[in-house]
ZAMARGU-4260 file (C-alpha; in steps of 0.2 Angstrom, whole numbers, plus 5000, padded with zeros to 4 digits):
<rodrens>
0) 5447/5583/4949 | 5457/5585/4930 | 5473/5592/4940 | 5486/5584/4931 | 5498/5595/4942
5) 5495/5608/4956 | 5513/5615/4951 | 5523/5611/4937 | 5536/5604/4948 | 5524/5592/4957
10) 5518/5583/4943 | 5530/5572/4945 | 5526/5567/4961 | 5507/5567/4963 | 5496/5558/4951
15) 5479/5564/4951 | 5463/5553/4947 | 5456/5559/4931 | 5439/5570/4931 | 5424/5562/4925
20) 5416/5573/4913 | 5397/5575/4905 | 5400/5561/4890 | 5407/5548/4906 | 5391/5549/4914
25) 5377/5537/4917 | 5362/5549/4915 | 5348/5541/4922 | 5360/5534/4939 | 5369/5551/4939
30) 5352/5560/4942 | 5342/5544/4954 | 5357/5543/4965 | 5360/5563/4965 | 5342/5563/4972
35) 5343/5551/4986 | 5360/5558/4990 | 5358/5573/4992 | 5341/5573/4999 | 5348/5566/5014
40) 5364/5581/5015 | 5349/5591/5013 | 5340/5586/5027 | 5355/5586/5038 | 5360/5603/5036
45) 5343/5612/5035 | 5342/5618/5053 | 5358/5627/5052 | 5350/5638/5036 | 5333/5640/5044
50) 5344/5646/5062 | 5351/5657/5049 | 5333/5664/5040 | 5325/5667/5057 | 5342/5678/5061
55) 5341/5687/5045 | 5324/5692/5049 | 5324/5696/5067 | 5324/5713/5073 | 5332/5707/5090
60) 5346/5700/5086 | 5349/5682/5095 | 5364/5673/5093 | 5363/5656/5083 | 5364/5645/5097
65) 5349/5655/5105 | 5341/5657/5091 | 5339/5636/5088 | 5335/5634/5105 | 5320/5648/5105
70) 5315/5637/5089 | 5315/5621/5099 | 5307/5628/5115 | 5293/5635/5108 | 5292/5620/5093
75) 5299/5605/5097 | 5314/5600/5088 | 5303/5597/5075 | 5303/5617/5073 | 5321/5614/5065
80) 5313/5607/5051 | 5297/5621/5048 | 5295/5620/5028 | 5308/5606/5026 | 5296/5595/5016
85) 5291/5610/5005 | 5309/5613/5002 | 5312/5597/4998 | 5300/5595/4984 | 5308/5609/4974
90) 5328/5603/4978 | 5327/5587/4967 | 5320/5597/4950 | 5333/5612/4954 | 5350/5599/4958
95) 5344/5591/4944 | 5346/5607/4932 | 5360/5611/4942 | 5370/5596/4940 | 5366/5597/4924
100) 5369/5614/4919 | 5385/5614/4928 | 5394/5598/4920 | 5388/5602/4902 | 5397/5621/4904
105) 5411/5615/4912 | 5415/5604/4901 | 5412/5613/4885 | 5419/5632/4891 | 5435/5620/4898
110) 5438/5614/4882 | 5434/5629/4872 | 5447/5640/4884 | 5461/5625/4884 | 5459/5626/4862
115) 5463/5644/4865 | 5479/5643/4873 | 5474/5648/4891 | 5487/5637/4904 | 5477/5623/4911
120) 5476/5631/4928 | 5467/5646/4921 | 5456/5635/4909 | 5449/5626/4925 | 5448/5641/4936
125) 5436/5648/4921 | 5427/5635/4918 | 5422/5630/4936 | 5417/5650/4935 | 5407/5650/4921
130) 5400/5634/4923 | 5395/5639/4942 | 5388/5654/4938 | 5376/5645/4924 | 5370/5632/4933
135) 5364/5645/4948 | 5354/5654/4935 | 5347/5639/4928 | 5341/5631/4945 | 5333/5647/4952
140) 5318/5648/4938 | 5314/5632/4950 | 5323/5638/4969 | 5316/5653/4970 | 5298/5650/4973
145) 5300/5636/4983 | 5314/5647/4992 | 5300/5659/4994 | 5287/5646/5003 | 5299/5638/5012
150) 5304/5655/5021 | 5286/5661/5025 | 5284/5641/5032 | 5303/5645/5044 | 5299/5661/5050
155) 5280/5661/5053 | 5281/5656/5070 | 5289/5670/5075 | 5280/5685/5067 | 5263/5692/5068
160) 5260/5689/5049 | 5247/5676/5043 | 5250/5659/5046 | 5252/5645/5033 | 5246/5627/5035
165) 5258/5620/5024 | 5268/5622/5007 | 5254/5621/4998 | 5243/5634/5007 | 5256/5646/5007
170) 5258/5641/4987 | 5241/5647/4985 | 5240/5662/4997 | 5255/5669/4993 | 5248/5667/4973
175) 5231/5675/4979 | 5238/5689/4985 | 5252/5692/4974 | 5250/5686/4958 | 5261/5673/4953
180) 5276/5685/4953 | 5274/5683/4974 | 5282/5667/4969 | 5299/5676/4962 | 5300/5690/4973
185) 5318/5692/4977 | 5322/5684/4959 | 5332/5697/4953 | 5343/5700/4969 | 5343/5680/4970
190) 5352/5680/4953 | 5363/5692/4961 | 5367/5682/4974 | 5367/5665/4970 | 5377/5667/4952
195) 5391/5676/4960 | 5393/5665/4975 | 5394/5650/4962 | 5405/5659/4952 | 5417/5665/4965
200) 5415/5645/4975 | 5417/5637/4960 | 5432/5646/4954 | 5439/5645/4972 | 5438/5627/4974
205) 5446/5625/4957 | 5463/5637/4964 | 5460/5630/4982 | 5464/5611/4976 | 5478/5616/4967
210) 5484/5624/4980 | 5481/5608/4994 | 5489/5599/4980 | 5505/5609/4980 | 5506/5611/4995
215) 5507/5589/4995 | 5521/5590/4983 | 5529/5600/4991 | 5530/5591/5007 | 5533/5575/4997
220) 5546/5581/4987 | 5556/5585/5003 | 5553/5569/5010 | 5560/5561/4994 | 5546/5554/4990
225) 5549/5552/4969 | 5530/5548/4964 | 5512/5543/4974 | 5494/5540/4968 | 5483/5548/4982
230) 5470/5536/4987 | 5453/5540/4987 | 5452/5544/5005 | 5467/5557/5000 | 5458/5564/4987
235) 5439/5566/4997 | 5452/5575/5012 | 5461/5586/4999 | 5442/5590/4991 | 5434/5591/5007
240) 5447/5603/5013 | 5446/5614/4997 | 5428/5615/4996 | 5427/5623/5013 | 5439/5635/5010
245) 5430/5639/4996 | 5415/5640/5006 | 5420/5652/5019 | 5426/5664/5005 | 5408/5664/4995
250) 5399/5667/5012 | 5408/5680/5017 | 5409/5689/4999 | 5389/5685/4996 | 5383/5687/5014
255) 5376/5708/5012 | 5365/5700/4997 | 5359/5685/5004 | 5352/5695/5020 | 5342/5707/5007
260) 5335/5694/4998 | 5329/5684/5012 | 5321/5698/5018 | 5313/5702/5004 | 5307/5686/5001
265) 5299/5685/5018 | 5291/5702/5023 | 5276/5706/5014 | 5276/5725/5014 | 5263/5730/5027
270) 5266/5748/5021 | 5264/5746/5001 | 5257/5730/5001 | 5254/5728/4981 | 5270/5731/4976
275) 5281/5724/4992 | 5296/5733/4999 | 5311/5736/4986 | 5328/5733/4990 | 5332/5752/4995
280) 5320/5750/5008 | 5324/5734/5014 | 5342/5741/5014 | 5338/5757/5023 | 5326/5745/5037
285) 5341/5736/5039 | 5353/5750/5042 | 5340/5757/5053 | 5340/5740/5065 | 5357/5738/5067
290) 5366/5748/5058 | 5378/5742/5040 | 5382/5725/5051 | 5366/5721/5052 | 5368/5716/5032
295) 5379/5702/5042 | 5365/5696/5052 | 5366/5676/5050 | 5384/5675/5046 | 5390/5663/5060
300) 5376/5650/5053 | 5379/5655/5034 | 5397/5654/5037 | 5396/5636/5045 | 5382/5630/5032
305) 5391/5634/5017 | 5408/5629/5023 | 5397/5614/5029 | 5385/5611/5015 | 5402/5614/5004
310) 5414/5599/5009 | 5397/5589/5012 | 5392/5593/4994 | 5406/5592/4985 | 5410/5576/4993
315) 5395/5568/4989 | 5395/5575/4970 | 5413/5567/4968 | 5408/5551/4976 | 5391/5552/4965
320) 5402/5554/4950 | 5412/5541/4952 | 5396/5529/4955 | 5389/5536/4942 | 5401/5534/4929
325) 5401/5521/4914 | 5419/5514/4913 | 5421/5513/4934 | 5437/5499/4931 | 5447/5514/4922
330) 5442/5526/4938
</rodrens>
């Protein structure tokens, strides 16, 4: 990342690899790689956030561990993947408008907020925010109806509601019955969700490497140590380390909302089926359940997939970056 210093007394001693920004890039390699890496971090970590959709959903509570190996005994361990392929089909387009939203904001907002005198610290912090925050909004005009299918295709097995063939037959149920807005139900409280928890993980990670990184100078400077240039092994531990930090805070912080909105996304409303259940009701079923902790439902999985799918991510989107960048002998 473009941390010229974590503190000012560190600078001297630590010299940071130099960001690669939105003009640096390869387009057509930063998107082609992007989707053959992180189709594969996908598939890896999608049976952790299907444990955690079947939690969110149940109204007996199971711990995770019994949760996946319900899934397994009744489905095979091909059950951990339910909806994988449906899901897959609508990650490329979305990390595409992702990635893209998010470098173009960064970069401009960084710039914009560095020309109007803000410390470089702060300037990063904001535009990791801002630029987290777009680029959630931007991808969920694509994520949220495949979020929607993919969810009926997880949980199917285990309720009595009507069962789905594949993506595509749940794409045209789901339309026949709802209208196309059955696609973006949960939209609004997905917004809520998802732009936050990018907002507050982006702008964690931001303060979270600088803190790793002083923390190094620190330790360096009392080992009279005068300068070092981290390897790239270094910086992939000191990013690694941050983004999961990061990780765990978002979870946490978003965790209430994400539980709504899966439910809503899932359950069809037996009672009021035209208009679905709204999110007082969902809130109020919830409560009912289990009480307010029952809005915490899924957070062991959540917690280990975001803090997971974090230091997986964010190590992948460096290392892509750096493949994917025009001038790689000045990196």
């Amino acid at each position: 990342m473009n941390i010229s210093a974590a503190e000012e007394e560190s600078a001297q001693e630590i010299h940071i690899p130099a960001d690669i920004d939105w003009e640096m890039l390869d387009k057509s390699k930063f998107f082609f790689l992007g989707a053959a890496l992180f189709s594969g971090v996908s598939a890896t970590l999608y049976p952790v956030v299907l444990v955690k959709t079947r939690q969110q959903v149940a109204q007996v509570q199971l711990s995770g561990i019994g949760t996946a190996f319900s899934i397994v005994k009744h489905g095979g361990f091909q059950g951990l993947y339910r909806g994988f392929g449906t899901s897959l089909m609508g990650t490329i387009p979305a990390r595409a408008l992702y990635m893209a939203a998010l470098e173009v904001t960064k970069s401009n907002v960084g710039s914009t907020t560095v020309k109007l005198g803000f410390p470089e610290p702060t300037a990063a912090a904001i535009a990791n925010a801002v630029a987290g925050l777009t680029a959630a909004m931007v991808a969920q005009l694509v994520w949220t109806p495949i979020d929607v299918v993919s969810q009926r295709l997880m949980v199917q097995s285990s309720s009595s509601q009507c069962r789905y063939v594949n993506g595509i037959d749940a794409f045209r149920k789901i339309v026949n019955s709802h209208g196309p807005k059955g696609l973006y139900r949960g939209f609004g409280i997905s917004i809520l969700t998802y732009a936050p928890s990018n907002a507050v993980w982006w702008a964690s990670y931001s303060v979270a490497q600088r803190f790793v990184w002083g923390g190094i100078g620190c330790y360096l400077k009392g080992g009279g140590d005068e300068t070092i240039r981290p390897d790239s092994k270094t910086v992939m531990a000191v990013q690694g380390a941050s983004a999961a930090m990061a990780g765990g805070i978002s979870a946490l912080i978003t965790m209430p909302l994400d539980t709504i909105k899966t439910r809503l996304q899932v359950l069809d409303g037996e009672q009021n089926r035209l208009r679905g259940p709204t999110i007082g009701q969902t809130v109020r079923n919830l409560v009912k359940e289990g009480g307010w902790l029952a809005c915490y439902r899924g957070l062991g999985p959540r917690w280990a997939s975001m803090s997971i799918s974090a230091t997986t991510m964010i190590t992948t989107y460096e290392f892509l970056k750096r493949l994917s960048a025009k001038n790689q002998e000045g990196l």
